[in-house]
C-alpha positions as CSV (number, residue, x, y, z in Angstrom):
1,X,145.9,-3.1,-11.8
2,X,144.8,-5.3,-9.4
3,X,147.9,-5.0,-7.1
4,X,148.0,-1.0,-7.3
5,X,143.9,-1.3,-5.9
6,X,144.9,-3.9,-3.4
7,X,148.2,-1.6,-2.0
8,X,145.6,1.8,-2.2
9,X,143.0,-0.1,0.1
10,X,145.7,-1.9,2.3
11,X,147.4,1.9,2.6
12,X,144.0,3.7,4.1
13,X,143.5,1.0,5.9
14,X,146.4,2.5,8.0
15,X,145.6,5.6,8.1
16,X,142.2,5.1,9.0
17,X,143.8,3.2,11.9
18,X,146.4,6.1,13.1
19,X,143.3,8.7,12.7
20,X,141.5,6.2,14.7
21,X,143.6,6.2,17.6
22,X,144.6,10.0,17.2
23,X,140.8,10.8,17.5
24,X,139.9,8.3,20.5
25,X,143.5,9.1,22.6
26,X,143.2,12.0,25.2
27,X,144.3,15.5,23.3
28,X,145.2,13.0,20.1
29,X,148.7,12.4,20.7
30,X,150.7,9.3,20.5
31,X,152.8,8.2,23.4
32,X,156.2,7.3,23.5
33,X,157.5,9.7,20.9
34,X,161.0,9.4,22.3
35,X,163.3,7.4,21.0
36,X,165.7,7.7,23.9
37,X,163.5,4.7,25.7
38,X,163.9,2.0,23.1
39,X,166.8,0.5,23.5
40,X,165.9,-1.0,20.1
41,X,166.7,2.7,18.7
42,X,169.0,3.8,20.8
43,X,172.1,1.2,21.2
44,X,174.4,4.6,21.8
45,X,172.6,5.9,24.7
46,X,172.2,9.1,23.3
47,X,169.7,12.1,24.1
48,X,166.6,11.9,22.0
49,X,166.6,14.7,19.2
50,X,163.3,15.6,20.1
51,X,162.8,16.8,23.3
52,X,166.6,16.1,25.1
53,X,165.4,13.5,27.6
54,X,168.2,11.2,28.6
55,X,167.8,7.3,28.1
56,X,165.4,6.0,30.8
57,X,164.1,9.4,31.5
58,X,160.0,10.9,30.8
59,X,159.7,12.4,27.5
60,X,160.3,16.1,28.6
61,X,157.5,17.5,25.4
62,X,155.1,14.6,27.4
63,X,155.8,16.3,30.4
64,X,155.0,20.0,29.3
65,X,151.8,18.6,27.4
66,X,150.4,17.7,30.8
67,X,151.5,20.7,32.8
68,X,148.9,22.5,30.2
């Protein structure tokens, strides 16, 4: 019982932390959604799936976002 309470505070711990930095970031988005600039997650040198930037190029949704 006492691991399950321990995991449950560790857990909103967390979240408290995203919700934190989603409510304090300009328009509460993340940065560097695109996994086309880590080389980390891209050894292939693929597109990213979720916006079509090539490796080493500006996250195109990023780009729209501040066009707005």
């Amino acid at each position: 019982m006492k691991t399950i309470i321990i995991s449950i505070i560790l857990v909103s711990l967390c979240f408290l932390g995203i919700c934190v930095k989603i409510i304090l970031k300009k328009n509460g988005e993340f940065s560097g959604t695109c996994a086309s600039n880590n080389p980390l997650l891209n050894q292939a040198g693929e597109k990213c799936s979720y916006c079509g930037a090539d490796p080493g190029d500006q996250c195109k949704k990023e780009a729209k976002s501040e066009e707005k």
